[in-house]
C-alpha positions as CSV (number, residue, x, y, z in Angstrom):
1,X,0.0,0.0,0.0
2,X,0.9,3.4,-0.9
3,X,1.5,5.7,2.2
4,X,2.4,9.4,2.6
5,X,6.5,8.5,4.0
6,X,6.4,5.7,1.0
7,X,5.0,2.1,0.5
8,X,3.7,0.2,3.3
9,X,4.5,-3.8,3.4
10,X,3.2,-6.1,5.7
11,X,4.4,-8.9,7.3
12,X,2.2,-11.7,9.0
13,X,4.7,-13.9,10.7
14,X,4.0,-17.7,10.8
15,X,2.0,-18.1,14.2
16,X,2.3,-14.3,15.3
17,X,6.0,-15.2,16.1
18,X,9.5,-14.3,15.1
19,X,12.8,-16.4,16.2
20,X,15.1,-13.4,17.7
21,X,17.5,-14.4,14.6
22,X,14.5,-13.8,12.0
23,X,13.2,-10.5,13.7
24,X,16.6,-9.2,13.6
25,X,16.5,-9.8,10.2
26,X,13.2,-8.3,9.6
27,X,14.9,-4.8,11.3
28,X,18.1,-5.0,9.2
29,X,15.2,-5.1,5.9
30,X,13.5,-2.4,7.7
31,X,16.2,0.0,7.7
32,X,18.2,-0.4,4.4
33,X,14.7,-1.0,2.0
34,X,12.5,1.3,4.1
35,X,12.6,4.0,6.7
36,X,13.1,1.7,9.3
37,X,10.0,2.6,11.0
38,X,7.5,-0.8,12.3
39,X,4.0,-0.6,13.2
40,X,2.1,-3.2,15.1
41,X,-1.3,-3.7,13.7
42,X,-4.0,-4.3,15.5
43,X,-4.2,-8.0,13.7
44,X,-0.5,-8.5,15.3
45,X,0.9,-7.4,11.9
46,X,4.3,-5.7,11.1
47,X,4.2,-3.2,8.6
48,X,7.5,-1.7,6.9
49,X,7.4,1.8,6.3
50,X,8.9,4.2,3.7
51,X,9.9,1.1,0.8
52,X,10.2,2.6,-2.6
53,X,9.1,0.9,-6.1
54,X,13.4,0.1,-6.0
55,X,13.6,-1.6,-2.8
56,X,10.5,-3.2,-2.8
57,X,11.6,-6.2,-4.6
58,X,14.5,-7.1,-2.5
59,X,12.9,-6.3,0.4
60,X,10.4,-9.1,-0.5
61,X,13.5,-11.6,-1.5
62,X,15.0,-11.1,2.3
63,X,11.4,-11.3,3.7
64,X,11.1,-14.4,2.0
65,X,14.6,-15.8,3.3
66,X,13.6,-15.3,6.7
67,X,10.7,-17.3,5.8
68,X,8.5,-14.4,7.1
69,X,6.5,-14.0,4.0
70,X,5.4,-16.8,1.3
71,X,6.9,-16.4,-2.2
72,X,3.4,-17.3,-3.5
73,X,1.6,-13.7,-3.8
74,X,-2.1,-15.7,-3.4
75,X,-1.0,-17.8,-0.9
76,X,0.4,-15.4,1.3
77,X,-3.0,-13.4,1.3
78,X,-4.7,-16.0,2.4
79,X,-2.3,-15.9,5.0
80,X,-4.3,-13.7,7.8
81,X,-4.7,-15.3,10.6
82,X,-3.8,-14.4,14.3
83,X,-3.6,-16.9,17.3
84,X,-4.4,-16.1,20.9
85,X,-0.6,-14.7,22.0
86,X,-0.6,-16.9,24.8
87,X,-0.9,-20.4,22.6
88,X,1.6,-23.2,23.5
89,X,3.4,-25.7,21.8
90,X,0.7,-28.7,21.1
91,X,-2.3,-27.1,22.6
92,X,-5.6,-26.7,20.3
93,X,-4.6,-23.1,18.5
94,X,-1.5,-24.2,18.0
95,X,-2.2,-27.5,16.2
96,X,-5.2,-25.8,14.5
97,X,-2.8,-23.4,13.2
98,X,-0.3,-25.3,11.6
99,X,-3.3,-27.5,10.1
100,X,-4.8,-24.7,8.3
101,X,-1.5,-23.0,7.1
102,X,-0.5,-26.6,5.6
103,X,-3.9,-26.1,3.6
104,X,-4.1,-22.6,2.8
105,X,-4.8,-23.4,-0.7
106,X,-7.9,-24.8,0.1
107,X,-9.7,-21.9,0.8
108,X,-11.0,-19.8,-1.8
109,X,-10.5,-16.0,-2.4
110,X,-12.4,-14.0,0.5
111,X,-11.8,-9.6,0.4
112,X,-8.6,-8.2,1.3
113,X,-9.2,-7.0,5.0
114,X,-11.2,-10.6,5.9
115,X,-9.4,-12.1,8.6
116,X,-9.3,-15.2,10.9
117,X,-8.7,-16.0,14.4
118,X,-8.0,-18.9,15.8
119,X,-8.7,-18.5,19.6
120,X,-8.9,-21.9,21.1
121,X,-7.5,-21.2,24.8
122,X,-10.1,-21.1,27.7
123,X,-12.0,-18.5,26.9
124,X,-11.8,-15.9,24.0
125,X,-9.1,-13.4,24.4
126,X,-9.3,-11.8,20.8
127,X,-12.8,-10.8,21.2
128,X,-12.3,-7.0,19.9
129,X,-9.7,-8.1,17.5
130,X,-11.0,-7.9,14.0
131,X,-11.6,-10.9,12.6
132,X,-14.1,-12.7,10.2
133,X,-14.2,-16.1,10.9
134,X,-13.5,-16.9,14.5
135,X,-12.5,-20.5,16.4
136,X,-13.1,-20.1,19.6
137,X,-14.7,-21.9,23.3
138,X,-17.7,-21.8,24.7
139,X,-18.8,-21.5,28.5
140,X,-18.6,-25.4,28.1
141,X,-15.4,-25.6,27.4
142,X,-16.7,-27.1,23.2
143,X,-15.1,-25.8,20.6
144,X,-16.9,-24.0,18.3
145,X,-16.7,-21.9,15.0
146,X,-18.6,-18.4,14.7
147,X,-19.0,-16.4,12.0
148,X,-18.1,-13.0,13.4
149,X,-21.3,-10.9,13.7
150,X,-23.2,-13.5,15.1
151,X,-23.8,-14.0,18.3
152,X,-23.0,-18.1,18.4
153,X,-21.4,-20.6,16.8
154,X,-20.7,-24.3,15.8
155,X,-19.7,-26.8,17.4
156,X,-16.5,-28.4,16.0
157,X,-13.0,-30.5,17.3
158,X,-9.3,-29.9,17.2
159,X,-9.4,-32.6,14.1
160,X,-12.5,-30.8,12.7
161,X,-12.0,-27.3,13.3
162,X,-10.1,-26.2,9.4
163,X,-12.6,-28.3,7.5
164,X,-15.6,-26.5,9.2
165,X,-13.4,-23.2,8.5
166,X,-13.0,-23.8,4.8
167,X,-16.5,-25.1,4.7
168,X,-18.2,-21.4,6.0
169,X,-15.4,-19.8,3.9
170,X,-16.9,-21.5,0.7
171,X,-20.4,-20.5,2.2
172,X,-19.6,-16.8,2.4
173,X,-18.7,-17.0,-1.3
174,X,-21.4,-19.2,-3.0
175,X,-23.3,-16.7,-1.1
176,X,-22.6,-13.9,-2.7
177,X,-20.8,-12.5,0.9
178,X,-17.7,-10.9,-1.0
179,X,-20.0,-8.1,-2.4
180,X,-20.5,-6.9,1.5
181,X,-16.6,-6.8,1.9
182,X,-16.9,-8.8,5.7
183,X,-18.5,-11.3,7.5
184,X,-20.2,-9.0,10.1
185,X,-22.1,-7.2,7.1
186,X,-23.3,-9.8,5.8
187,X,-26.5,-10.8,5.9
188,X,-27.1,-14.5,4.7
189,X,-28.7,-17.3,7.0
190,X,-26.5,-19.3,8.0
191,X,-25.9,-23.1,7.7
192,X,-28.1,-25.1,10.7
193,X,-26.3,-25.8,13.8
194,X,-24.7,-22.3,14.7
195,X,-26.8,-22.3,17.8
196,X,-23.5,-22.4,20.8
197,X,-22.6,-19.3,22.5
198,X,-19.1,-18.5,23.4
199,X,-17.4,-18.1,26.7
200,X,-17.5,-14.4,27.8
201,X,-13.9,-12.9,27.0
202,X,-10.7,-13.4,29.3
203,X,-9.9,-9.8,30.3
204,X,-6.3,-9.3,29.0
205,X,-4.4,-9.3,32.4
206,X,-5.4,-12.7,32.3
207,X,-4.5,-14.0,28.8
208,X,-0.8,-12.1,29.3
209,X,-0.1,-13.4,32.6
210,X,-0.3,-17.1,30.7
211,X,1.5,-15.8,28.0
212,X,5.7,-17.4,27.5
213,X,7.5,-14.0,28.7
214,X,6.8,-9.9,29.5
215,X,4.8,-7.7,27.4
216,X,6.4,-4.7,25.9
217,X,4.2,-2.1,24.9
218,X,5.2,-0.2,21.9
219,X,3.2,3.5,22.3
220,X,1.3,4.4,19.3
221,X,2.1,0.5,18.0
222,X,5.2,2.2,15.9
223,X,9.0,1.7,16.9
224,X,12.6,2.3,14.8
225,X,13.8,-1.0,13.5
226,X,17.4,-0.2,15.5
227,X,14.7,0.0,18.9
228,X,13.2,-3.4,17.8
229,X,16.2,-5.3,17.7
230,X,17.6,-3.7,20.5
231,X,14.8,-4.4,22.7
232,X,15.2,-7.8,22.4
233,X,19.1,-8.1,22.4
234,X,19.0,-6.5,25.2
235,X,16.6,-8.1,26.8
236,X,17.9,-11.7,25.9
237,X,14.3,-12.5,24.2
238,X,14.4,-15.6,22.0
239,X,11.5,-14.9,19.9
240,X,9.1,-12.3,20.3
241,X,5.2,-13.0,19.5
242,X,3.1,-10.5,18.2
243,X,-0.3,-9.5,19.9
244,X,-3.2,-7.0,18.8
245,X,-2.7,-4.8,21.8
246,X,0.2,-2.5,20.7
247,X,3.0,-4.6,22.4
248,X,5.3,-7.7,21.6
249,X,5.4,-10.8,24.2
250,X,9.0,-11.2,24.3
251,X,9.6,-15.0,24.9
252,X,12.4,-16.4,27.5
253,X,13.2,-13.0,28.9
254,X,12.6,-11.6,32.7
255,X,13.2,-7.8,32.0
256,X,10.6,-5.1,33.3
257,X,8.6,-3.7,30.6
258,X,9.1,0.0,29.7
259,X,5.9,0.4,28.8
260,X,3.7,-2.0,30.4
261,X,-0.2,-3.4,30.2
262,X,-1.8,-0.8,32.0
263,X,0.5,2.6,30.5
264,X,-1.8,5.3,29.5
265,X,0.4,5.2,26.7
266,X,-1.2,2.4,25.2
267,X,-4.7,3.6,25.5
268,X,-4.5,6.8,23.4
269,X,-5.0,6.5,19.8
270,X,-2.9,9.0,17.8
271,X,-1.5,8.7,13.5
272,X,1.7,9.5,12.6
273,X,0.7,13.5,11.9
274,X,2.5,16.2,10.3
275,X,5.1,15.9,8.8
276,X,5.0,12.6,7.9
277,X,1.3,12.2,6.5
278,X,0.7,15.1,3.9
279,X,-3.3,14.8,4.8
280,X,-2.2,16.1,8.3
281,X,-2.1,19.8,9.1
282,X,-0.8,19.2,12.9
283,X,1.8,16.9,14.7
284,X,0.0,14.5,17.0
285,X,1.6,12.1,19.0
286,X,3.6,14.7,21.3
287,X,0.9,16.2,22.0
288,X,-1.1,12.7,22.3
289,X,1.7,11.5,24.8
290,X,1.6,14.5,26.8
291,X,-2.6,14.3,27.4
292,X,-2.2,10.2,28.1
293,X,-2.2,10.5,31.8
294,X,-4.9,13.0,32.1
295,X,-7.3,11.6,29.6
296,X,-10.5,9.8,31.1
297,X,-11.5,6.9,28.6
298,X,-10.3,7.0,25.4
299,X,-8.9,9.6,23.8
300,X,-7.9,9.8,19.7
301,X,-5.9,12.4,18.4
302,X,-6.5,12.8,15.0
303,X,-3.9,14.6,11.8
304,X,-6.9,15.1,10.1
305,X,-10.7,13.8,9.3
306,X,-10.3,10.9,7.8
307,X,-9.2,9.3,11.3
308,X,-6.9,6.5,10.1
309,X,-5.7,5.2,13.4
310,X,-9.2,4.5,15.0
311,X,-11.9,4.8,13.2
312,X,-14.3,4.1,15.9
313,X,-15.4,6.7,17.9
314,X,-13.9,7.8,21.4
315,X,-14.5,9.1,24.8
316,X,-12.4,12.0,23.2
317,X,-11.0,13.4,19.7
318,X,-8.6,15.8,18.5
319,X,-8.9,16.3,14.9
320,X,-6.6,18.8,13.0
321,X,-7.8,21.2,10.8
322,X,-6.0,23.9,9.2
323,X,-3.1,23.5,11.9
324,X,-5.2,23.7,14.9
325,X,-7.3,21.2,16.6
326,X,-11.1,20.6,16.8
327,X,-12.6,19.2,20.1
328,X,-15.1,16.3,20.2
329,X,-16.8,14.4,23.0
330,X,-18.2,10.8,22.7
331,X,-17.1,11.3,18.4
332,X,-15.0,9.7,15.5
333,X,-12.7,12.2,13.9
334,X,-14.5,15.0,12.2
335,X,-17.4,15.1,13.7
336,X,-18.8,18.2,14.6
337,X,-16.5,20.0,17.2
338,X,-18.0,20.8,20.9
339,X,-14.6,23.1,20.8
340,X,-13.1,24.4,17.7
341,X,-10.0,25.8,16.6
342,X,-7.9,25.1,19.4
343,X,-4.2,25.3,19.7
344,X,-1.8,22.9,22.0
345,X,-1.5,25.4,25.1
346,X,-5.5,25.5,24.9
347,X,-5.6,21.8,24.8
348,X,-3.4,20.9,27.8
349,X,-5.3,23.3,30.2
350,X,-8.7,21.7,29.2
351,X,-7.2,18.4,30.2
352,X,-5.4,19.9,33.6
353,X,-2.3,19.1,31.7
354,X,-0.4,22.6,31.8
């Protein structure tokens, strides 16, 4: 994709997870074919910033020599899935997991941004984590498959869960579901036997406290590729997994998080800004950073309308505009301001933060 700093690529690791040799791999690409900035998606993707038409293609030859990426274009979009970042070795998302990526082929050609989770632990821990098609447990402890937008699901097995999976991927296309772009708009009845509720959600205290190591939070979910890598030199990691939650679980290491779970850091939403996006008329993330610890709920500061890093809305928005800020309550970016035209100094004595 075409961004303002340069072409975005993404990279879905195998499993959400990097060896420590591969991701420093993945930061040495970073840096000499793109900018060398990372952003965590919230699907616990990696996305390369700032590759040019040149460097894309041997960016893509190193990516595929780390085995981060597949050499087969089709395949590798097939290829979005996220796990439960706590999964182990042998349990059920794990084993479901390397079932359906040995038969990727097998399912057919969904819309770009569909998505699958695979969220076989306890209870659901990717609940708010988009996603399409979701496998997932149920207050019983069954296994079950839901298609996401509806509120239960079928009951499957470990052995059974991919061919139910590509079975309701095949539905969604013989019914005519790619024309509504995802799952959750879509509107068809459903096969007979999606009649299982799942569990309520693990809150994620609990799912990272089972997870293999710390959680780092990356503020913003974007960090310099010479950070990455020294963040888990440093740190002795030897692998990192990636998670939806603007942070990196890094595997076999002990050290204190910077930035832990809990960080108002990792609540605000906030785009890259000006300079860096030429939509933007006003830097954002200082200013985001500075308002973190006095924000109540959410808080999304915004470069301009279109509201790229959260497009929901929020307890409260910033939204630049002709290099000030409008001021919404309980709003997505650009809606109608309660406050307009507001500069920084304005801003941080609203919020006590002066």
């Amino acid at each position: 994709m075409m961004a303002g700093d340069g072409l975005l690529v993404r990279v879905r690791a195998p499993l959400g997870r990097l060896k420590a040799a591969q991701l420093i791999g993945l930061c040495d690409a970073a840096t000499h074919h793109g900018n060398g900035l990372i952003d965590l998606t919230n699907r616990a993707a990696l996305q390369l910033r700032g590759v040019s038409d040149q460097s894309h293609m041997p960016l893509l030859e190193q990516l595929i020599a780390l085995s981060l990426i597949n050499p087969d274009p089709a395949c590798e979009a097939r290829r979005n899935i996220i796990l439960n970042p706590d999964w182990s070795p042998g349990d059920d998302s794990h084993i479901i997991a390397k079932a359906l990526l040995a038969r990727i082929d097998e399912l057919p050609d969904l819309p770009a941004k569909m998505g699958i989770a695979i969220d076989a632990g306890p209870a659901p821990a990717l609940s708010r984590t988009p996603a399409d098609f979701r496998i997932e447990r149920s207050a019983g402890t069954t296994l079950l498959l839901r298609a996401d937008g509806r509120d239960k699901g079928i009951a499957t097995t470990t052995a059974q869960a991919v061919d139910a999976l590509i079975d309701l991927t095949r539905w969604f296309v013989a019914t005519d579901g790619a024309a509504s772009g995802r799952m959750a708009r879509h509107r068809a009845t459903l096969p007979p036997g999606h009649d299982i509720a799942p569990a309520p959600p693990r809150p994620l205290m609990r799912t990272l406290a089972c997870a293999p190591g710390p959680f780092h939070g990356i503020p913003f979910g974007q960090i310099h590729a010479d950070a990455l890598a020294a963040l888990v030199t440093d740190t002795g990691a030897s692998a990192i997994r990636l998670t939806p939650w603007r942070g990196l679980i890094l595997e076999g290491s002990s050290a204190a998080p910077r930035h832990g779970p809990d960080d108002p850091l990792l609540r605000v939403d906030a785009c890259p800004g000006a300079p860096l996006c030429p939509q933007a008329s006003v830097a954002t993330r200082d200013l985001a950073a500075r308002l973190a610890p006095h924000a109540k709920g959410s808080l999304h500061v915004s470069g301009c309308a279109k509201g790229c890093a959260r497009p929901a809305a929020s307890d409260t928005v910033l939204t630049g505009r002709e290099g000030r800020f409008d001021l919404a309550r309980s709003a997505r970016a650009g809606s109608a301001p309660d406050r307009a035209a507001l500069d920084p100094d304005q801003i941080f004595a609203l919020f006590g933060a002066s």
